[in-house]
C-alpha positions in Angstrom: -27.2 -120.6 50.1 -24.4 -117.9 50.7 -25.6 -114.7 52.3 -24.8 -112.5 48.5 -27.6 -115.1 47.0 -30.0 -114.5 50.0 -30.0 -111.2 49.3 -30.5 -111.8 45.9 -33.1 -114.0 46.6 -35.0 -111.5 48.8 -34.7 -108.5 46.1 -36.1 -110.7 43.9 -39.3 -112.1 46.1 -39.9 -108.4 47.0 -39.4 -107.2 43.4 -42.1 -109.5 42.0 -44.4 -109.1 45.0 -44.5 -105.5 43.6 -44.6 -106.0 39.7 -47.5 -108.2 40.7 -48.9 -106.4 42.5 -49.0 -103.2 39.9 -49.5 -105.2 36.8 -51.4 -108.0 38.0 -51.0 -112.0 38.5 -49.8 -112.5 34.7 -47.4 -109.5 35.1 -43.8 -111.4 34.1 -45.9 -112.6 31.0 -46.8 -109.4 30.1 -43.7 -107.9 30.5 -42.5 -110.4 28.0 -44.9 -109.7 25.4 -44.6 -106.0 25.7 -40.8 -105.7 25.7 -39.8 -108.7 23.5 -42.5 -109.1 20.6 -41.0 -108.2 17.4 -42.1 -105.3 15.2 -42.0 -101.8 14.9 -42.4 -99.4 17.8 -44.6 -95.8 18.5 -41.8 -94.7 20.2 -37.9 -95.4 19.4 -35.2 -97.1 22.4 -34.2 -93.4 22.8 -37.5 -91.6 23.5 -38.2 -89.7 26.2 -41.6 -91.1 26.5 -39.5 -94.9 27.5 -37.0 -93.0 29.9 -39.7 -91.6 31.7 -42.0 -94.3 32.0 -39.4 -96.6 32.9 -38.4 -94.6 36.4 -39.4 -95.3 40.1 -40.8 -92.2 40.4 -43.8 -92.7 38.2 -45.2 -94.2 41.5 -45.6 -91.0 43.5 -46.3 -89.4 39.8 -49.4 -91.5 39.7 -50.3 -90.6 43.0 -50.4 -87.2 42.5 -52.0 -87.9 39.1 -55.2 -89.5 40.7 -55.3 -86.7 43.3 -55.3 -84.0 40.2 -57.6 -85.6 38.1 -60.2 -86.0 40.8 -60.5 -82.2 40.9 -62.4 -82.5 37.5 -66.1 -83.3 38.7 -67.2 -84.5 35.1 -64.1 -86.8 35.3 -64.2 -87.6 38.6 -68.5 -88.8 38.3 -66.7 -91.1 35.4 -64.5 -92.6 37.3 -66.7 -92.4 40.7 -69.5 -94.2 39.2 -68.0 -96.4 36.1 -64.5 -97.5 37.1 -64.9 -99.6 40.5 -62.0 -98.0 41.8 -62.5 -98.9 45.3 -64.2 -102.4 44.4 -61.1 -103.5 41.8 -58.5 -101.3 42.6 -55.8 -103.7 41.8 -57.4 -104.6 38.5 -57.4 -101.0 37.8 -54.3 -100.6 38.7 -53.2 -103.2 36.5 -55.0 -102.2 33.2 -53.3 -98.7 33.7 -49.8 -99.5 34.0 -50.5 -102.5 31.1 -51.9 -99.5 29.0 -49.2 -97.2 29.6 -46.2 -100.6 29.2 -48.0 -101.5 25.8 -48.1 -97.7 24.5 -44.8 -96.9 25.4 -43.3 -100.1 24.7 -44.6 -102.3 23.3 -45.3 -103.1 18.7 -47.5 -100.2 17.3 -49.9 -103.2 16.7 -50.2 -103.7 20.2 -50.4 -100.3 21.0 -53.1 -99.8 18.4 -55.2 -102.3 20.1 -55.0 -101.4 23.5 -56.3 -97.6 22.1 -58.6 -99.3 20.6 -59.9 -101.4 23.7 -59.8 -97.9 26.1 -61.6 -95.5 23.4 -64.4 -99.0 23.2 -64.7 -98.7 26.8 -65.0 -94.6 26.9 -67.6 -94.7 24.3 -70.2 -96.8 27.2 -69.3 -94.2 30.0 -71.7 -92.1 30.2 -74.2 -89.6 32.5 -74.9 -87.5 34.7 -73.0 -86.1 37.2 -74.1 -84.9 40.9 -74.5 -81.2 39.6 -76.7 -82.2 36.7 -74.4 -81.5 34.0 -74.3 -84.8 31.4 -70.8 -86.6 31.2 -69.1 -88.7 28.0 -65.7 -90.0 28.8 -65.2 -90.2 25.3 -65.3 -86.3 25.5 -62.3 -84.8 23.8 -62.2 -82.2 26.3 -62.2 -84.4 29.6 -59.6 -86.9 27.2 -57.4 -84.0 27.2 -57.9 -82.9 31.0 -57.0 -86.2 31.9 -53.9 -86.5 29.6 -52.4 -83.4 30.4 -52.8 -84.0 34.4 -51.0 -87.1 34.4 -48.4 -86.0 32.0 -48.1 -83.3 34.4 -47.9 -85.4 37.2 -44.9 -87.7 35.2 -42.8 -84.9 34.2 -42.9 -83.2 37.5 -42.0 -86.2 39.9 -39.5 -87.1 37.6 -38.0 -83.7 37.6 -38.0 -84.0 41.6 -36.8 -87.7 42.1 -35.4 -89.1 39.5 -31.4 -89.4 39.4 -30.9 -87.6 35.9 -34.0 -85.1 35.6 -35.0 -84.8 31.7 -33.1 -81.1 30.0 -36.1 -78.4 29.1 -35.3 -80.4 25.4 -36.2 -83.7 26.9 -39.0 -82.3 28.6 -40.6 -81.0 25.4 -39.7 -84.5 23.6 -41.6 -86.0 26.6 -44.7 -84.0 26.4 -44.8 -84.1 22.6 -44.0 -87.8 22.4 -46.9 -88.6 25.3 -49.8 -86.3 22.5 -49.1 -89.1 20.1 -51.0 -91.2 23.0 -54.0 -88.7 23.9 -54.5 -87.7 20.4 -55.2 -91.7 19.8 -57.7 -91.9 22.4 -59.4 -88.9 21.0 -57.7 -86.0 22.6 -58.1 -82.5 21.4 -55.4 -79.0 21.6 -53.2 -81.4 22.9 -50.2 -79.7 24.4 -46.5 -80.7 22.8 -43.9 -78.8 24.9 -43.7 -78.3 28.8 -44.5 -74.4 28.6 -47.8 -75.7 26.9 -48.7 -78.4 29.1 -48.3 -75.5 31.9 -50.9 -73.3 30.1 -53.2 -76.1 29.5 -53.2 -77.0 33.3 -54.2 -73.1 34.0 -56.4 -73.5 31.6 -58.9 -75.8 33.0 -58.7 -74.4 36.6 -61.6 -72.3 36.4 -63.5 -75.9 36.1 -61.8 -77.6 38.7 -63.5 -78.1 42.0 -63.4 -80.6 45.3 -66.2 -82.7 45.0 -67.1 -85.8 47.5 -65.7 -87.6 45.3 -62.5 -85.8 44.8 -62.2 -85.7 48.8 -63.1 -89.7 48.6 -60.3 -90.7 46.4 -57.8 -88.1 48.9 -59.0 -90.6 51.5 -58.8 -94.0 49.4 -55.2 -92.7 48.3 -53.7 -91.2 51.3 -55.3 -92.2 54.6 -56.8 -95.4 54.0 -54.9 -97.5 51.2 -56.1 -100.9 50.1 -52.3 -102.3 51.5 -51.1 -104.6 53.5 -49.4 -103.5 56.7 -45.9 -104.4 56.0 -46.3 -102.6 52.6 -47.9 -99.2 54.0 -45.1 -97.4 55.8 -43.5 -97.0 52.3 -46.7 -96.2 50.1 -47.2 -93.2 52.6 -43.9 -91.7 52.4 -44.4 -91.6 48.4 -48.0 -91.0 49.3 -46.4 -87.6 51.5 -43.9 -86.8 48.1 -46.8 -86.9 45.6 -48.6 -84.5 47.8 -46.0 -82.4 48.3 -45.9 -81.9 44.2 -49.0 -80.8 43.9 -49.4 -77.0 43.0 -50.9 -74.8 45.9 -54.0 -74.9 44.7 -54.9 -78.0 44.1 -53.8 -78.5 47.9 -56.0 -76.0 48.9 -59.0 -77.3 47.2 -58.2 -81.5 48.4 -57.5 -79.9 51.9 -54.2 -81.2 52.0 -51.0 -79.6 54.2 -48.9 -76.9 53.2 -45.7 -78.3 54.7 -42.7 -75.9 55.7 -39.5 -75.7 54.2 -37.6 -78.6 56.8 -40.6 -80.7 56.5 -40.8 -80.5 53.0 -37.2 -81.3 52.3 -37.6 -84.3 55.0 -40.3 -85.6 52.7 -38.3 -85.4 49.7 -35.0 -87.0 51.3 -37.6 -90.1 52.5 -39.2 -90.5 49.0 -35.6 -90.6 47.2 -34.6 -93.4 49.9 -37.9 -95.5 49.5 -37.2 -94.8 45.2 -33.6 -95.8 45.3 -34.4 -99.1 47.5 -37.4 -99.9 45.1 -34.7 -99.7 42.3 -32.3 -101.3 43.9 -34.9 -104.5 44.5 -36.1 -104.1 40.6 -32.2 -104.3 39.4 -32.2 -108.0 41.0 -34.6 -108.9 38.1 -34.5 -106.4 35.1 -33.1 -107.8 32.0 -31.3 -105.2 29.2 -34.8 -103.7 27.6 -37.2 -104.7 30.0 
C-alpha cells in the first residue's frame, strides 16, 4: 500500500471511529437509510435546515447547546433525572444526532415517526423538580425553550466556524425551516426568523438559573468528558470554542471564563483547525448526498 492510500486509509478509520462514535455501532446503516430511502422530504436538497446540519461546527454548537439548556431548571430536572445522561451518554448521543439526520434528511415518513417516538417518550417524563415546582417535558413551553437554545446554538457556531456563514436571508430560512421540527414535537410561539429567535432567548432569561445540575453537566461537558485520551485534546479545544459562544450571561451564571480578546481569537483559530481536519477526515468517506 502506497503512502496516498495510507492516508486514505487512516482518514477513513478515524472518520468512522467518529461517525460511530456520534451515531452509534449501526451508524453507516443508518446513514444509508436516512440519506438514500426514497420518498418525499420535510425539507428540500437546498434548505438551509440540510446546510446547516451537515457542517463540522454543529459539534461545538451542541456543546454550547447542552451548556444553555441546562440553565432551564425544569428542563434540566428532566434531563437530570429521566435521560441517563451520564449512565448512556453515547446512546444519548446517538438518538440525538439520529433524530436531528432523520428530521432533516431523511422521507417525511421517517421523520413523522421519529416525532412520533420523541413526543411518546416526553409524554412519560414527568415530576418534580428540586425547587418543588412540577415538570412535563411534554410542556409546550420547556419544548420551545429547548428548541430555540439549540437552534440558537446551531446558527451561532455556524456563523463563527463554518467556511461560508448562512446571509441574514439564510439565517431566517434556517430558523423558520428548524419551527417546522419544534412545532411537531409540540412546540408553541415558535420563533421563524433570527431577530425572533433572539427575542425568544431574552425572553426566558428571567427563568434561567444555575442549578447543581446545570453546574453538573458544565463539569460532565467540559472538565471531565466520557473520552478516551487520544480523543480529548481535540473535544476540549471545541469544548473552549462552544464556551466562548455563549452570551455573557449565561457564562456568568455556569461560572465559566471571560477570556480576553488574544485568548479568545487563539481559541477560535484552534477550533477552525480541529473543524477543518475533522472535515478533511469525513471527505475520505462522504458520498454526493450523504
Amino acid at each position: 500500500m502506497g503512502p496516498t492510500a495510507t492516508r486514505r486509509s487512516l482518514r477513513a478509520t478515524i472518520d468512522a471511529a467518529i461517525f460511530t462514535k456520534v451515531a452509534g455501532p449501526d451508524a453507516f446503516a443508518k446513514r444509508e437509510r436516512i440519506h438514500h430511502t426514497p420518498g418525499p422530504r420535510w425539507f428540500p436538497a437546498d434548505a438551509q435546515i440540510r446546510r446547516v446540519h451537515d457542517n463540522p461546527a454543529m459539534y461545538p454548537g451542541g456543546i454550547r447547546a447542552l451548556l444553555l439548556q441546562s440553565l432551564h431548571p425544569l428542563a434540566m430536572a428532566a434531563v437530570g433525572e429521566h435521560s441517563g445522561y451520564r449512565s448512556d451518554v453515547w446512546g444519548r448521543l446517538a438518538r440525538t444526532s439520529t433524530f436531528l439526520a432523520t428530521t432533516t434528511f431523511g422521507t417525511a415518513a421517517d421523520a413523522q415517526q421519529a416525532v412520533d417516538v420523541v413526543r411518546a417518550v416526553h409524554d412519560r417524563v414527568r415530576g418534580v423538580a428540586p425547587d418543588g415546582r412540577p415538570y412535563r417535558a411534554s410542556d409546550p413551553h420547556l419544548l420551545t425553550w429547548v428548541h430555540v437554545a439549540e437552534v440558537d446554538s446551531f446558527l451561532t457556531a455556524h456563523t463563527a466556524y463554518a467556511r461560508e456563514p448562512l446571509t441574514p436571508a439564510e439565517a431566517d430560512r434556517y430558523v423558520a425551516e428548524t419551527a417546522v421540527v419544534a412545532r411537531a414535537l409540540g412546540a408553541q410561539d415558535v420563533p421563524e426568523t433570527a431577530a425572533g429567535l433572539a427575542a425568544a432567548i431574552e425572553a426566558y432569561r428571567p427563568e434561567l438559573a444555575a442549578t447543581a445540575g446545570s453546574l453538573d453537566v458544565v463539569d460532565f461537558l467540559l472538565r471531565e468528558p466520557p473520552l478516551p485520551w487520544i480523543a480529548r485534546p481535540a473535544y476540549r479545544v471545541l469544548a473552549a470554542g462552544a464556551v466562548d459562544l455563549l452570551p455573557g450571561w449565561a457564562r456568568d451564571l455556569l461560572g465559566l471564563p471571560h477570556r480576553g480578546r488574544i485568548a479568545r481569537a487563539a481559541v477560535r483559530r484552534a477550533t477552525l483547525v480541529v473543524l477543518a481536519l475533522m472535515r478533511w477526515v469525513a471527505s475520505s468517506s462522504r458520498r454526493p448526498g450523504s
